[in-house]
N, C-alpha and C positions, 0 to 999 in steps of 0.2 A: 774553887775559882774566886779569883779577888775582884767585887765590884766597885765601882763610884756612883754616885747618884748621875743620872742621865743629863746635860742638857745639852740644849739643843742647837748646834754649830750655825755658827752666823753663816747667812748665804752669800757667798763668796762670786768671784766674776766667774760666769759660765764658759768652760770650755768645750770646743769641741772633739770628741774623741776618736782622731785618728789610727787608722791600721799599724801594728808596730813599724814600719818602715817610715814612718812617720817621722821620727825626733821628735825634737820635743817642741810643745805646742807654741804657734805662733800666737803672738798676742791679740785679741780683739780686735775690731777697726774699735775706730774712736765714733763712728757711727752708731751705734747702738747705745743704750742708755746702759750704765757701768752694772749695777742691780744683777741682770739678767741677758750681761753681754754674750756673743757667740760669734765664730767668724763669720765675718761678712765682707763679699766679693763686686769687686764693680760688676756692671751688666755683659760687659763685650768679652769677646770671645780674645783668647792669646792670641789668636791670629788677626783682630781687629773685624771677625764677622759679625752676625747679630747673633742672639737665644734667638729660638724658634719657638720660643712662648706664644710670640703674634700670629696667629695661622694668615697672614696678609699672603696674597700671592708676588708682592713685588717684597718681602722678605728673603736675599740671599741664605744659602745655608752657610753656616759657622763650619768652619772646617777643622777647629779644636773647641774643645771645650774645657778648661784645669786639665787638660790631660794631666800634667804634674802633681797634680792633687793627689796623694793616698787614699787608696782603699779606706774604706769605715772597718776597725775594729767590731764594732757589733752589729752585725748582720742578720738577718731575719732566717738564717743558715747556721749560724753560731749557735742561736738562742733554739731555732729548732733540735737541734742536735742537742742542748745541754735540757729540755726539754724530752726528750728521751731517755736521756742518761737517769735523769729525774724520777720519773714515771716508772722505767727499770726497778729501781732500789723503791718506789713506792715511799710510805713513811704519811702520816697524816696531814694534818692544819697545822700552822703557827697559828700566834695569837689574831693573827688577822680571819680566822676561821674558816680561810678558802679553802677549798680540798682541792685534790689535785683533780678530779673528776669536773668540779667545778671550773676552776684555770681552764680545761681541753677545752673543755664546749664550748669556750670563747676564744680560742688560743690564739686565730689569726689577731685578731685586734688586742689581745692581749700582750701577746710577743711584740707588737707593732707599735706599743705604748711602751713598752718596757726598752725595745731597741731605741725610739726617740728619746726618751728623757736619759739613756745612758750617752748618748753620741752628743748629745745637748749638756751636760752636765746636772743634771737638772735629779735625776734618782737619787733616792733615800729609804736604807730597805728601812721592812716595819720592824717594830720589837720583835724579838725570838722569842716564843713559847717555853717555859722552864718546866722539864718532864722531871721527876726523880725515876731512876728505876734502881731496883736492890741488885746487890753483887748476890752471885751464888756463892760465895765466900761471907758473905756478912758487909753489910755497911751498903750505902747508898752512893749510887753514880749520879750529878746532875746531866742529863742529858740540855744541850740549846736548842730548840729545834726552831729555825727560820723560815717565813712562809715563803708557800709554793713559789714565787716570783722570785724572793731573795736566794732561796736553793736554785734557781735554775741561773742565775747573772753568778752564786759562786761557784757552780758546777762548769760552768763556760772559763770562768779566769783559773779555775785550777786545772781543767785540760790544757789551757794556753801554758802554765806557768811547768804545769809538767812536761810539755814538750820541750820546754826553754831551757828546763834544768835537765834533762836525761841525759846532752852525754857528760855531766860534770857528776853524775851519783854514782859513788864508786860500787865495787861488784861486794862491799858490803851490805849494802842496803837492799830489804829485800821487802818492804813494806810498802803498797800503794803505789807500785809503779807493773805499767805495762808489760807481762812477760815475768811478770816475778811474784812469786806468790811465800803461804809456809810453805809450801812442796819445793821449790827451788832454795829457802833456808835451809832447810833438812837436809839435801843433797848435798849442799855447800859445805856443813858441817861434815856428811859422811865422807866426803872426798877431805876434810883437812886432820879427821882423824887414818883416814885409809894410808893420810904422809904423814906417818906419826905424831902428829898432835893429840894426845889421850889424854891430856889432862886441862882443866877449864875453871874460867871462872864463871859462872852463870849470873847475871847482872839484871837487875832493873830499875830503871829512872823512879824515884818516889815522886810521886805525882805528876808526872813529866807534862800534861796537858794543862794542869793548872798552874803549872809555872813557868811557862816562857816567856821572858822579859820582851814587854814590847818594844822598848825603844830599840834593844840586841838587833829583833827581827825587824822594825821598820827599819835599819841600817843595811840590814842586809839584803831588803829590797831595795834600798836605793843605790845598791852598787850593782843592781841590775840592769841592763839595759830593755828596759820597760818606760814606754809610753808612759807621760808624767799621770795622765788619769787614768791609766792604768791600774799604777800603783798607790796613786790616792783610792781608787775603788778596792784596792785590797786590802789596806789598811783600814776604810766604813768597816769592812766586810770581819773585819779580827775586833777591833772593836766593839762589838753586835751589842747593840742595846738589848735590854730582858724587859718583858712586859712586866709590869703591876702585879705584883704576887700577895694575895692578903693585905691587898691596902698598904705594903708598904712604900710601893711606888715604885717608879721603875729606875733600873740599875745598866749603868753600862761596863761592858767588861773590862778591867782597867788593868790586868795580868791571864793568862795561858792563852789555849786555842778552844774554840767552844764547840767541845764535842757532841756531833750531830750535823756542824755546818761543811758542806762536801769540798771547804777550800785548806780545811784545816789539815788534813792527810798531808798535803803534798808541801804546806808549812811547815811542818814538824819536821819533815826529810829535810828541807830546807836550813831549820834550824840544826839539827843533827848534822850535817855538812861537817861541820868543824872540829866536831867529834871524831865522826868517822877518819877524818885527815888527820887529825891528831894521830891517832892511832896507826895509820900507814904509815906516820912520819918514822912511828917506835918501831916498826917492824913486826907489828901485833897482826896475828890473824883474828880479824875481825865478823861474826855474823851477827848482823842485826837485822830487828823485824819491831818498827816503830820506838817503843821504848822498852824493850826487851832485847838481850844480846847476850853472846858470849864471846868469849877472848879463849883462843885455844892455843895450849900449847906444849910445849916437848916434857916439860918434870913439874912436878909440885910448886918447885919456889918461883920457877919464871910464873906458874897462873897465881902466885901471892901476888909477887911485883907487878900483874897487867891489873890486879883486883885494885890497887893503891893507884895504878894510874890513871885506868878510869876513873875514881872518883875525882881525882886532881883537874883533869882533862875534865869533867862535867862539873865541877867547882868553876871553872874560868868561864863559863858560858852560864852561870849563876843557877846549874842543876845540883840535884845531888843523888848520889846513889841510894836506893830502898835497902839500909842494912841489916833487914830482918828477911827480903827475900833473897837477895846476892849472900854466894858461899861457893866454897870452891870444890871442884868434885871431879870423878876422873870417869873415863867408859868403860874401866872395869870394874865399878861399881854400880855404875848406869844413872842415869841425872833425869829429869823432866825438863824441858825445852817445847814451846811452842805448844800445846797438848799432847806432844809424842814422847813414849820413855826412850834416848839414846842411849846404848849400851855395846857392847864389843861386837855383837852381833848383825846389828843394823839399828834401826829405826819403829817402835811399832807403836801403833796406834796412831797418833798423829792427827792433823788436818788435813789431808789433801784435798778435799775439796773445796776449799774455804780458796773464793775468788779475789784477786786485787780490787781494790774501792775503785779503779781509773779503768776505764775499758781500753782492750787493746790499742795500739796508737794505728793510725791511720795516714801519719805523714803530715806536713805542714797542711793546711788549709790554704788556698792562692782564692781570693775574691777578687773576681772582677771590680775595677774604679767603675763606680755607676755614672753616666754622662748626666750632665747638668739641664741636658734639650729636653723639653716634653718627645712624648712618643706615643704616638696613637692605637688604641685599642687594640691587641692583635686579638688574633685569630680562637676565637674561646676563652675569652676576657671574663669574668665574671661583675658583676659590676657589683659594689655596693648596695646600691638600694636599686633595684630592680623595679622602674616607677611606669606604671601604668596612666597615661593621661587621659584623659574623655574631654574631648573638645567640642565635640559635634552636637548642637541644641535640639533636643528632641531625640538622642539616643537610650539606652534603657540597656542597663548591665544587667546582665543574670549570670546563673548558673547552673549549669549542666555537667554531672558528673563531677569531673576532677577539673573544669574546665569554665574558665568565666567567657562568657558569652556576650561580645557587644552588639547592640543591633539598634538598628530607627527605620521605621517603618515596614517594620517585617524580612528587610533584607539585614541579613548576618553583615555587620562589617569588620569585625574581629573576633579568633578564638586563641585564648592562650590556656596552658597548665596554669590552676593556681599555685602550683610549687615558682614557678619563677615568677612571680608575682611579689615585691615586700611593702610598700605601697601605693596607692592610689589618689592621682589627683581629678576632684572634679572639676571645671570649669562652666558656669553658666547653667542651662536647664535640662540638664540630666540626669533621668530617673535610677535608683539601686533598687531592685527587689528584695523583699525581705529573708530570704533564703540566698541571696549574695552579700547582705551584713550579716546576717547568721555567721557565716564562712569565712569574711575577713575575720568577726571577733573572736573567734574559734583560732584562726590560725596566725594571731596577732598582726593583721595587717592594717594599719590607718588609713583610715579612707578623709581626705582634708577637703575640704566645702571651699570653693570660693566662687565669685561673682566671676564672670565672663570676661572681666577687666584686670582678674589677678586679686580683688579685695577679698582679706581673709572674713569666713563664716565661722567657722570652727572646723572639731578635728573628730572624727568615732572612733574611738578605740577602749580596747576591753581595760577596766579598773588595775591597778597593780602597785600592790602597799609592800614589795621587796626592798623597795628604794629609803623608807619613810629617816633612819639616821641619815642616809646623805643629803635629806630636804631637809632634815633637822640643821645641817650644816647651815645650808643655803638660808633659811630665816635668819640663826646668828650674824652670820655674814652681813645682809639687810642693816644691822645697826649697829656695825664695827666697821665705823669709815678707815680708818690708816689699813684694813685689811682689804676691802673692798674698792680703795687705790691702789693697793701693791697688785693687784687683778686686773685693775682697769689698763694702767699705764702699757702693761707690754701689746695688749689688744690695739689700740691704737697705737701706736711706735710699731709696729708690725703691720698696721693696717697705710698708715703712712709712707713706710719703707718700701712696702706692696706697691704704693703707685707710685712711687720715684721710680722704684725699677721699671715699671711699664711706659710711664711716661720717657725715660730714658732710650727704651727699644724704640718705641712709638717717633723719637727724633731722630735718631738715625736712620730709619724707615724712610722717613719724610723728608729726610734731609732739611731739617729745622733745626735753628740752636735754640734750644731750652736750657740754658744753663744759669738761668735768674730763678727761674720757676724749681730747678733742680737741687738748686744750693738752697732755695728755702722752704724747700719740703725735709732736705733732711737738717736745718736746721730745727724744725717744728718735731721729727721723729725724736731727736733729743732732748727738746723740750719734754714733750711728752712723758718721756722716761722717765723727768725729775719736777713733774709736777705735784705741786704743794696739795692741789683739792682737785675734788672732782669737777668741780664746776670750772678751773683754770685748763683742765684735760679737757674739758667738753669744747671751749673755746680754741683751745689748739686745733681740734678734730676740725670743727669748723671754717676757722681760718687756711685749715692747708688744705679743705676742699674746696674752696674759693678758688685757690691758685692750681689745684691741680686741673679742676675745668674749665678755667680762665686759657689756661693751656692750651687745651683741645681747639678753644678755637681760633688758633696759629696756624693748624691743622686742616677744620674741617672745611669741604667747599661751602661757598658760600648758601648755595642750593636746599644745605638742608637744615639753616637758618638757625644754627645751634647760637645761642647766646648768654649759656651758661647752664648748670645745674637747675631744672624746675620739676616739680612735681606736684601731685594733689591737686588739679590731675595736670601731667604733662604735657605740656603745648605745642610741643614739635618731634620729629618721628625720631629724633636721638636720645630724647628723654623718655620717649614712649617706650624701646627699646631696652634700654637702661632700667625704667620702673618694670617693666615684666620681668627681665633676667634677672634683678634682683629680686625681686618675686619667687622665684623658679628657686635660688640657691636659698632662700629663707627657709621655705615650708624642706628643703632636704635638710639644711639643718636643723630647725623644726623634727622633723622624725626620727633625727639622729641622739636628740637631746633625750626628746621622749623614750626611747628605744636601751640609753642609758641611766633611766632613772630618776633623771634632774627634774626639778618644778621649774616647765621650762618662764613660766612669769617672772622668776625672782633672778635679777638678772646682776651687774657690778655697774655699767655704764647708764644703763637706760636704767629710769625708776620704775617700777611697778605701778602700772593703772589698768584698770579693768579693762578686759578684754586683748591686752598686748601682751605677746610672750617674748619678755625684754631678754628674757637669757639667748636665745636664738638669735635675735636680732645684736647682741654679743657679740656672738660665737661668731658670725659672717661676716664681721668685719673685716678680717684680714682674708677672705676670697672674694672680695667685689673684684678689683683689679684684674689679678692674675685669671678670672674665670669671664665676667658679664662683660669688665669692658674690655675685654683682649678679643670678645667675640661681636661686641659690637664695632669693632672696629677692624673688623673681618671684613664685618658685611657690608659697613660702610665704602669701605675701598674695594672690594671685590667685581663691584658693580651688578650683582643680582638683581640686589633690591635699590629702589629707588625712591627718594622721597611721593610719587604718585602713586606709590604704593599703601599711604596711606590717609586715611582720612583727617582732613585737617579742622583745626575748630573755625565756626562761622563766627560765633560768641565768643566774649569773654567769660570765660569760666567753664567751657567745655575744654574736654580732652584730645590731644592726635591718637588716635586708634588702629592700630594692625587691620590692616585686611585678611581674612582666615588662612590663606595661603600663605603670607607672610610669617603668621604666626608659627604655622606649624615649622616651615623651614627654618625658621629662630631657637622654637623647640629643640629640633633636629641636633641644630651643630650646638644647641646648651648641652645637650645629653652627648654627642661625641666629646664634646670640651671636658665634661664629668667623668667622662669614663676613659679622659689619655691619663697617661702614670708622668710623672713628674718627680726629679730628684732631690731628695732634703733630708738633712741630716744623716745622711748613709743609708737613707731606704729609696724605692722608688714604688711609690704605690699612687692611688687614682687619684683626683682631688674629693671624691666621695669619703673614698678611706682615711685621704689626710684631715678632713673635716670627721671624722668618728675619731681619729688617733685625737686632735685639739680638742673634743669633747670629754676624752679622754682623762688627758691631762689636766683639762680643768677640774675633774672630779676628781682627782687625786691629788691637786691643790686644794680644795674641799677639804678633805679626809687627814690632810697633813699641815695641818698650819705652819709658816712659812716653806712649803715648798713652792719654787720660784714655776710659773707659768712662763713658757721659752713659746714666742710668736712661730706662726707658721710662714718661710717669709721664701722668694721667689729670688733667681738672681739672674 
């Protein structure tokens, strides 16, 4: 194999990765900052309805949504199934050290990070692991072996690319395609000696893996009709960088296919194509099985002549024939092919059970176009974080059996399994027994402390140093500002974008023109994007919250005296509202951060100071919008609740405060809003889970310096 030294490709404008019926990809909006662009869609519906993001009851429903939009190429269905395929053929760790056992146990979230940053543009597999293993003939094979995630994204593009190519591989090809094995070479051979062809040249490609010209083969994927990030993902994928070998540093493949990687089978066939037709063109009977074949034919001198033209015919496509294994031989003297002797007889020994590398085909795959509207929890929903609250002052958690027990004053008022149970929040003054923290930190559940107001205490949960390189990350980061802004910018430009589009639903709701406030929020998301420091980012942030609650009160009646963003403590029952549910989405992010390993204090945007966990308060920026205020402004128009439903300050300096009733019905529709799926990026999962997938991604931004962080954004 021929390497280069690795580096490491500029991050280019993100695309996103539509279903083949796609063509090719449209360009960006110009809304998004260029770094870490994606498509982006105005808010309204083709037919001029609204998204049903806003659960408002005077919300008309949208009666299209992009229907015209294509299907997502990578589906949480694709990636399942290449996943299988995976696990199947088994095989170890790449350099990334994950085992595939590893991968499972997390698979949904892990599939669900890998589906995003491919549909995003945004994936970069890791280095491949360089195995040697000996030939049982003498000398050494390098094996690539790519980790578990990269084997599963090229085990997905070479089922697609093989179903693309099957009907154009002629009935000589008998290598890594579905329905064809050595047992149908063998047969193919028996049946073109049984019409007299007994004489042969037995051929094999010298080195045939370590020499196939890339540029040859990126050509010949570009005359494919293959989605354009399609085929940029399959050229990363032939390219494969090799990890660090003995300190000499790492190398990328700069010539052949990297045997081990599950896309390179059906490349080789690809590349062979032109062989094979060559040879139909001469009127050669042709049996081939990868880069092994013969040419059979009627006397002696026609298999000289097919011996000369193969090598001719694999000279033009810059192979050459092995001519210390190729010789010419006839079946009635009997030849070796494939590990069977052929002779006048038949066939023996042989491989016949020696499977195709592609599992049988199945037929196109048809996915459904995912709709762009939220959808409410159905029916055996799993949720994310499965969150237990305790609101009631004076209750006292235990537990009993398999079962947490809530109760105040001797009467039981809740019992749940603690299997559905993943955290726990406390509010105000109530007691945990010590045999119910025994049992969260046994079965890793956070139990998070706060004040009756929402103010964080702290968090209990059991020690865990698996994480300690990806904090290692996370301190560098800390004092590498131009990295620590290429992190920050899409956070906000995503968090910004976030309330343009809401604000956007929220006027045509209202039948209000917002169109000053609208043009200069997304003038600010572009700022954003190409802000010089972090302190000129932080001022953006600021300024287009200015105008995005300046907005609101276009909107709100007068009654509930909203007069702008205020907090510490909040003075009227929209900010009361507001500072709880952003409350609520913190500490789940909070649990989500912890749960993946991050030190959730060390953050990109917010600095680190005692006792604040700035990465959380991060990460939530791009769901204030689309989750707290989409729901407080439910309830604001629904007419439930009403501003006497809360207590108002007498003083200056005191807080407006939920009445209990309030609160919990607040709670209520946070945790439906958490657990509806919502569409993005060709997945449709909870906002719990899209909040674990963006926790995700940011630690694989971590782990991979300059991989671009792609915002979670709402349309």
């Amino acid at each position: 194999m021929a390497f280069v030294p690795a580096v490491p490709e500029p991050v280019r404008k993100q695309e996103r990765c539509q279903g083949p019926s796609a063509g090719r990809s449209a360009s960006p909006s110009a809304g998004w900052p260029v770094a870490w662009s994606v498509r982006w869609r105005p808010t309204a519906s083709r037919s001029g309805g609204i998204d049903k993001d806003l659960p408002m009851s005077t919300l008309p429903t949208p009666s299209s949504t992009d229907q015209d939009s294509p299907p997502p190429f990578w589906t949480l269905a694709r990636l399942a199934e290449a996943l299988e395929h995976v696990s199947a053929r088994q095989g170890g760790a790449g350099a990334d050290e994950q085992t595939l056992a590893e991968f499972a146990a997390d698979a949904e979230a892990q599939l669900g990070l890998l589906a995003l940053q491919l549909t995003q543009g945004s994936y970069r597999p890791a280095p491949a692991r360089l195995i040697p293993v000996a030939k049982p003939g003498g000398g050494v094979r390098e094996l690539l072996l790519p980790a578990v995630r990269d084997r599963i994204v090229q085990s997905a593009l070479a089922r697609y690319l093989a179903d693309l190519l099957e009907p154009d591989f002629g009935e000589a090809s008998h290598a890594y395609r579905p329905g064809h094995s050595v047992a149908t070479a063998l047969h193919r051979l028996q049946a073109l000696r049984d019409g007299g062809l007994v004489f042969v040249a037995v051929c094999d490609i010298h080195h045939f893996f370590d020499s196939v010209d890339h540029r040859r083969l990126f050509s010949l994927l570009d005359d494919l009709p293959l989605e354009r990030c399609l085929r940029e993902q399959m050229k990363t994928c032939v390219r494969i960088e090799v990890a660090d070998v003995q300190g000499q540093g790492a190398w990328s493949l700069a010539r052949g296919l990297a045997q081990g990687s599950p896309l390179s089978p059906v490349l080789a066939n690809l590349f062979l194509m032109a062989f094979d037709a060559a040879c139909a063109r001469a009127g050669l009977a042709l049996v081939r099985y990868a880069d092994d074949f013969v040419l059979a034919c009627a006397s002696e001198t026609e298999a000289q002549s097919a011996l000369a033209f193969a090598a001719d015919a694999l000279e033009n496509i810059g192979l050459a024939l092995n001519t210390r294994k190729s010789r010419l031989a006839s079946f009635a003297e009997g030849f070796e092919f494939l590990g069977a002797f052929c002779g006048a007889e038949g066939m023996l020994g042989g491989r016949p059970g020696e499977a195709a590398c592609l599992p049988p085909t199945t037929g196109p795959v048809h996915e459904a176009a995912a709709a762009d509207d939220e959808r409410p929890p159905s029916h055996g929903h799993r949720p994310r974080l499965r969150t237990l609250y305790l609101l009631e002052n004076g209750a006292v958690l235990n537990k009993e059996g398999e079962r947490f027990i809530v109760a105040r004053h001797g009467e039981v008022l809740l019992q749940v399994p603690m299997m559905r149970i993943d955290q726990i929040m406390v509010f105000g003054n109530v007691q945990i027994t010590t045999p119910a923290l025994h049992e969260c930190l046994e079965r890793g559940i956070p139990v998070m402390l706060l004040s009756g107001r929402g103010r964080f205490f702290g968090v209990i949960d059991p020690l865990d140093a698996r994480s300690v390189p990806l904090q290692r990350a996370q301190f560098a980061l800390e004092s590498d500002e131009p990295a620590r802004l290429a992190l920050a910018r899409p956070l906000i430009a995503g968090k910004i974008l976030n309330c343009r589009t809401f604000l956007g639903r929220l006027a045509r709701a209202r039948q209000t023109n917002m169109d000053a406030p609208l043009a200069a929020l997304k003038s600010a998301a572009q700022a954003a994007g190409q802000a010089a420091d972090l302190e000129i980012l932080r001022g953006i942030e600021g300024a287009a919250a200015r105008t995005y609650f300046a907005a609101w009160q276009t909107v709100l009646p007068a009654k509930w005296q909203f007069t702008g963003r205020n907090r510490q403590p909040p003075t009227d029952p929209v900010n009361a509202l507001l500072s709880y549910g952003y409350t609520i989405v913190f500490y789940n992010v909070l649990a989500l951060v912890r749960a993946r390993g991050l030190n959730t204090h060390v953050g990109v945007l917010h600095d680190v100071r005692p006792g604040h966990p700035a990465l959380a308060s991060d990460l939530m920026e791009e769901f204030r919008a689309p989750v707290v205020d989409a729901v407080v402004m439910h309830l604001v128009f629904d007419g439930k609740l009403q501003p006497g439903d809360f207590s108002w300050p007498e003083t200056p300096g005191q807080p407006c405060l939920m009445a209990d009733g309030s609160r919990k019905h607040f709670i209520h529709l946070l945790e439906q809003k958490l657990n509806t799926t919502v569409s993005h990026a060709g997945q449709r999962l909870d906002y719990r889970r899209w909040m674990d997938m963006q926790v995700l991604q940011y630690a694989a931004a971590l782990r991979t310096p300059g991989l671009p962080y792609v915002p979670f954004a709402i349309r």
